[in-house]
KOLDO-452316 format. One record per atom (N, C-alpha, C): x, y, z; atom name; residue number from 1; residue in three letters. Coordinates in Angstrom, 3 decimals. Layout:
PT         xx         yy         zz   atomo   num   residuo
PT          X          Y          Z      CA   NUM       ALA
...
! end
This chain:
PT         xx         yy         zz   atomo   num   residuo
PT    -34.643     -7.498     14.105       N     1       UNK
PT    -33.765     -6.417     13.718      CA     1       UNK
PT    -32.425     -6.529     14.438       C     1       UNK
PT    -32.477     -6.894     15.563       N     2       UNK
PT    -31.423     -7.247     16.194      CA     2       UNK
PT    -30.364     -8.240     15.757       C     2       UNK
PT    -30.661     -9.344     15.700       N     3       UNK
PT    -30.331    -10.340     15.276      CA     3       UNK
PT    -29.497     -9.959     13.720       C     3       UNK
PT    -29.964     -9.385     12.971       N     4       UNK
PT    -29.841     -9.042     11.680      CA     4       UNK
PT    -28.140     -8.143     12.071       C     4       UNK
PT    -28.403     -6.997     13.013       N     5       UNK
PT    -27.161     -6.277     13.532      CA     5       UNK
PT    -26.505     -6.976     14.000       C     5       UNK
PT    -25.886     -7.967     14.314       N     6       UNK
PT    -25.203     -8.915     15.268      CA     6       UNK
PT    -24.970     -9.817     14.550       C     6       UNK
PT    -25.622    -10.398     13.517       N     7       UNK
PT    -24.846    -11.282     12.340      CA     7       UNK
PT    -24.380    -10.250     10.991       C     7       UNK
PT    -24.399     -8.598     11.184       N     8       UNK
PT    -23.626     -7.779     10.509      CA     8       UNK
PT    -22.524     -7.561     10.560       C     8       UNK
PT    -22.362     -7.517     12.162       N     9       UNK
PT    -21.272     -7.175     13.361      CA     9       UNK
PT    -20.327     -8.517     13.107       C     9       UNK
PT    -20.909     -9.280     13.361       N    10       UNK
PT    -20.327    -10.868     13.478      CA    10       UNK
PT    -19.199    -11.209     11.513       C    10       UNK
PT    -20.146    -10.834     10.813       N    11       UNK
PT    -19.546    -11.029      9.854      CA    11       UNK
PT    -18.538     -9.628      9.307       C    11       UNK
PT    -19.144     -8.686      9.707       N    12       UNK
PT    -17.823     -7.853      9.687      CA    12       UNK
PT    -16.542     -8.183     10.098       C    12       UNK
PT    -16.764     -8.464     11.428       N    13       UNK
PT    -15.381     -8.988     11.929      CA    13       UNK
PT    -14.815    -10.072     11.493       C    13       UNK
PT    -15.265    -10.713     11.534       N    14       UNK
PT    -15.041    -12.393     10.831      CA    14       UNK
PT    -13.992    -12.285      9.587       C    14       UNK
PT    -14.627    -11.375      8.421       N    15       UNK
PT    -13.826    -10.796      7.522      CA    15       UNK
PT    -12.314    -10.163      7.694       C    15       UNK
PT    -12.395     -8.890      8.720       N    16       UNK
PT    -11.583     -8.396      9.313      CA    16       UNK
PT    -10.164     -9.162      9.441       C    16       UNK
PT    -10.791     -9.977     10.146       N    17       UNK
PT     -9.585    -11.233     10.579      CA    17       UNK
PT     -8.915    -11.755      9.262       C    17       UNK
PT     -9.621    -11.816      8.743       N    18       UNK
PT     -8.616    -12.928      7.177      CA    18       UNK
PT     -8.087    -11.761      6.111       C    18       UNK
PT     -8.514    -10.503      6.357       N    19       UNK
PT     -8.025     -9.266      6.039      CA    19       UNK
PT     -6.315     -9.705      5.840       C    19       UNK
PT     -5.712     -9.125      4.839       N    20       UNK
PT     -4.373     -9.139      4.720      CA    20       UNK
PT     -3.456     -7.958      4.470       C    20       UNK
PT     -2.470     -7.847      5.681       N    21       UNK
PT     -2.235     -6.332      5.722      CA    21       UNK
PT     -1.192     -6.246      4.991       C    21       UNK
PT     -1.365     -5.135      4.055       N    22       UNK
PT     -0.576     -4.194      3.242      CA    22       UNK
PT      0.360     -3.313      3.877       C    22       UNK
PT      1.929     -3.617      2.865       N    23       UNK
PT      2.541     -2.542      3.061      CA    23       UNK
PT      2.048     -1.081      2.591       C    23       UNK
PT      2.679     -0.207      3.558       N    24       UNK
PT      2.483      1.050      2.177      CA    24       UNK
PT      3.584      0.916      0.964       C    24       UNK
PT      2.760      1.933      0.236       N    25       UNK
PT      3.744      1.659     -1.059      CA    25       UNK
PT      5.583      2.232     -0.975       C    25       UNK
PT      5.335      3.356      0.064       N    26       UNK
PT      7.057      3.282      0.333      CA    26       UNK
PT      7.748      2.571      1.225       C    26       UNK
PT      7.122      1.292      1.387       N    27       UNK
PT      8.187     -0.081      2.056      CA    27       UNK
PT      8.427     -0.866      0.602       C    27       UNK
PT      7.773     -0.824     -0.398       N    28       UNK
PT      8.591     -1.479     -1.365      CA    28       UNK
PT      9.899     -1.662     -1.703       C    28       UNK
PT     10.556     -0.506     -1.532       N    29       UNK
PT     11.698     -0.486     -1.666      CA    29       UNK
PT     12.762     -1.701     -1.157       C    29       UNK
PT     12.680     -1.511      0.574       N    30       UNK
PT     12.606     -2.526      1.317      CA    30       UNK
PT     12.568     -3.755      0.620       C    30       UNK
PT     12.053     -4.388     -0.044       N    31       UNK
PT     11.181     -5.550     -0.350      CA    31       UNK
PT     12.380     -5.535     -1.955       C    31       UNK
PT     12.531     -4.945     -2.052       N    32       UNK
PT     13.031     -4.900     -3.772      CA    32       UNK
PT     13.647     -3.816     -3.884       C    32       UNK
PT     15.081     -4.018     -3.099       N    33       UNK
PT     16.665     -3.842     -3.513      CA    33       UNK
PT     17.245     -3.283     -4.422       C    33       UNK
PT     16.425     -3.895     -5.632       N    34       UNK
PT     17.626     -3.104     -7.141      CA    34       UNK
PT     16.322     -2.105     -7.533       C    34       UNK
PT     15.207     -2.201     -7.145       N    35       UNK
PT     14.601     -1.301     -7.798      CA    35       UNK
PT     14.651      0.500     -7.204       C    35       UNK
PT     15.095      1.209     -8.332       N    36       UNK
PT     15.494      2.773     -7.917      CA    36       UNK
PT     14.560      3.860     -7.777       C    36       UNK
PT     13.567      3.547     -8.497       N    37       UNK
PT     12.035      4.342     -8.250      CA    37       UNK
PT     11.176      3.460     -9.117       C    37       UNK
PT      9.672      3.685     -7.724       N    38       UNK
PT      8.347      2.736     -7.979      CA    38       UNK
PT      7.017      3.761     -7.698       C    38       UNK
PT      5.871      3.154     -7.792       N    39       UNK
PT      5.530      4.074     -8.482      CA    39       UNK
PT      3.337      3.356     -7.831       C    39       UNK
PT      2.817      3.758     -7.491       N    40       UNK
PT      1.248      3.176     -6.817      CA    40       UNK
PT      0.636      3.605     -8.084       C    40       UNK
PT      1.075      4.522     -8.666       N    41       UNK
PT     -0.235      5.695    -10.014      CA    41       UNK
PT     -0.114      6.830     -8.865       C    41       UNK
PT     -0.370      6.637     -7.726       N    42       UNK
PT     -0.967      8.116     -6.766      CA    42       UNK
PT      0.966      8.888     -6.674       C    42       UNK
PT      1.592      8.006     -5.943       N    43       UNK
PT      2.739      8.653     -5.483      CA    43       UNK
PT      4.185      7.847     -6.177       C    43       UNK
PT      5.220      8.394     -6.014       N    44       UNK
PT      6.228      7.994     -6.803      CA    44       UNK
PT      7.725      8.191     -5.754       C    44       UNK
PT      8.196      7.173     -5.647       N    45       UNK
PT      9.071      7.078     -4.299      CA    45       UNK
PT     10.416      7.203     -5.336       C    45       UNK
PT     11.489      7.423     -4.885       N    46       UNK
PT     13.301      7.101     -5.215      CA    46       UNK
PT     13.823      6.765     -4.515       C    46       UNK
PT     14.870      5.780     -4.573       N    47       UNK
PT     15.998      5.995     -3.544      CA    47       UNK
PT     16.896      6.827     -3.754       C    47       UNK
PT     17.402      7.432     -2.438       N    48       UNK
PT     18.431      7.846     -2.131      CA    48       UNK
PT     19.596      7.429     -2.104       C    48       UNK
PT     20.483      8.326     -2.096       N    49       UNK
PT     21.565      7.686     -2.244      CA    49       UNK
PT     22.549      6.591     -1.058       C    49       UNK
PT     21.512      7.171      0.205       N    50       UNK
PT     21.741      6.264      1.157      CA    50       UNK
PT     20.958      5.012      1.342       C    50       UNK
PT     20.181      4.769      0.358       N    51       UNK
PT     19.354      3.777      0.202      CA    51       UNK
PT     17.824      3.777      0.955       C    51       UNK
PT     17.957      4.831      1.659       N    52       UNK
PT     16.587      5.254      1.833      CA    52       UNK
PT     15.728      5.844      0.911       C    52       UNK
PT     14.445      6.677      0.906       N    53       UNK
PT     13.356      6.488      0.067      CA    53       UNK
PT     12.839      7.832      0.365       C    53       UNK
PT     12.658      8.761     -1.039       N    54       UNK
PT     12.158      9.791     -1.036      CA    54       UNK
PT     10.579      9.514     -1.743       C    54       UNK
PT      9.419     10.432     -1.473       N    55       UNK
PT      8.292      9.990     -1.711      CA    55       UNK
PT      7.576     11.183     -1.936       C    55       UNK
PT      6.833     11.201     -3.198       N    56       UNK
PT      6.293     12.398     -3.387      CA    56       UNK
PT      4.634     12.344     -2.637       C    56       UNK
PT      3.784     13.379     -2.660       N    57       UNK
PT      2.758     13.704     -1.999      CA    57       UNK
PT      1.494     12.893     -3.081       C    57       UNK
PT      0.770     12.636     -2.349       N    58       UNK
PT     -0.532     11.340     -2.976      CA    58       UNK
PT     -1.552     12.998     -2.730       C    58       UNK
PT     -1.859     13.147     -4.024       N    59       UNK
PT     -3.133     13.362     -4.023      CA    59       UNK
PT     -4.404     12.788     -3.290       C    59       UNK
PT     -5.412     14.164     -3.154       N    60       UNK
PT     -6.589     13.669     -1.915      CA    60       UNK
PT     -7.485     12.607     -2.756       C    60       UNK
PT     -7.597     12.630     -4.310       N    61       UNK
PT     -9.045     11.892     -5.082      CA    61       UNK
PT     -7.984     10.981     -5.871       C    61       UNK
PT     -6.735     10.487     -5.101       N    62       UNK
PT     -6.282      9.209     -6.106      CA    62       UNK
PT     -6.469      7.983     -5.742       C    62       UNK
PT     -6.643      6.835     -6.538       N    63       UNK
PT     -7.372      5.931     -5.805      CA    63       UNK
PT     -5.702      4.919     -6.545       C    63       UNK
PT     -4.894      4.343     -5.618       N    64       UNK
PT     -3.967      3.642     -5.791      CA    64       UNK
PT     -4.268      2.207     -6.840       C    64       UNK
PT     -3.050      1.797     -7.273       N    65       UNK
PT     -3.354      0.505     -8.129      CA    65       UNK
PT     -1.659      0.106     -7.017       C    65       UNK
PT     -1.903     -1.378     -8.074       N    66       UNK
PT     -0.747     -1.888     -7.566      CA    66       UNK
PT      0.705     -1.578     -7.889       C    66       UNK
PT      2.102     -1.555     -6.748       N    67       UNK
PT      2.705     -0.819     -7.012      CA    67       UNK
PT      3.755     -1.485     -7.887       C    67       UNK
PT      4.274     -1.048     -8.614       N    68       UNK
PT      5.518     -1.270     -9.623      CA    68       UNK
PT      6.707     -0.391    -10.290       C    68       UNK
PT      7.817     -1.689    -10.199       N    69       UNK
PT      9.008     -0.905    -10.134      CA    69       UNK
PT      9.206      0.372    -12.032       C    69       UNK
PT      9.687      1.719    -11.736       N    70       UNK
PT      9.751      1.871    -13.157      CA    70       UNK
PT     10.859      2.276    -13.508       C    70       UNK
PT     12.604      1.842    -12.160       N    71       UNK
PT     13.575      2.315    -12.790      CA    71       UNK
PT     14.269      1.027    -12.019       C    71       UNK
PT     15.271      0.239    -12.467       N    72       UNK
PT     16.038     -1.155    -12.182      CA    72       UNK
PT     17.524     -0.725    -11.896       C    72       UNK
PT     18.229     -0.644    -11.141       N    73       UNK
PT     19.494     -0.924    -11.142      CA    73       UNK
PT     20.185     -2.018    -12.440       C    73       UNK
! end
């Protein structure tokens, strides 16, 4: 039984490591310049006019997709 916990442990972590970390979805912006508002499905960011990033509130039961731009300079 032991053994069994400790090659759970072992491969948990193992995983962990090759894990690849995500921005949140309001660093996109960042990343992509001409785009003016983007969009997860959960929350919906704009820029400002100072080029910073307004971001609306994510619902508690939304489960994100990938994010994309839905207004272009």
């Amino acid at each position: 039984m032991i053994a069994r916990a400790a090659f759970a442990l072992a491969f948990f972590c193992a995983n962990m490591a090759f894990a690849v970390e995500e921005k949140p979805s309001q660093a996109y912006g960042e990343d992509h310049p001409s785009c003016l508002e983007w969009t997860d499905g959960c929350l919906v960011c704009a820029r400002l006019e100072d080029g910073s990033a307004a971001c609306s509130m994510v619902g508690a039961a939304c489960l994100p997709a990938a994010v994309s731009c839905l207004k272009s300079k």
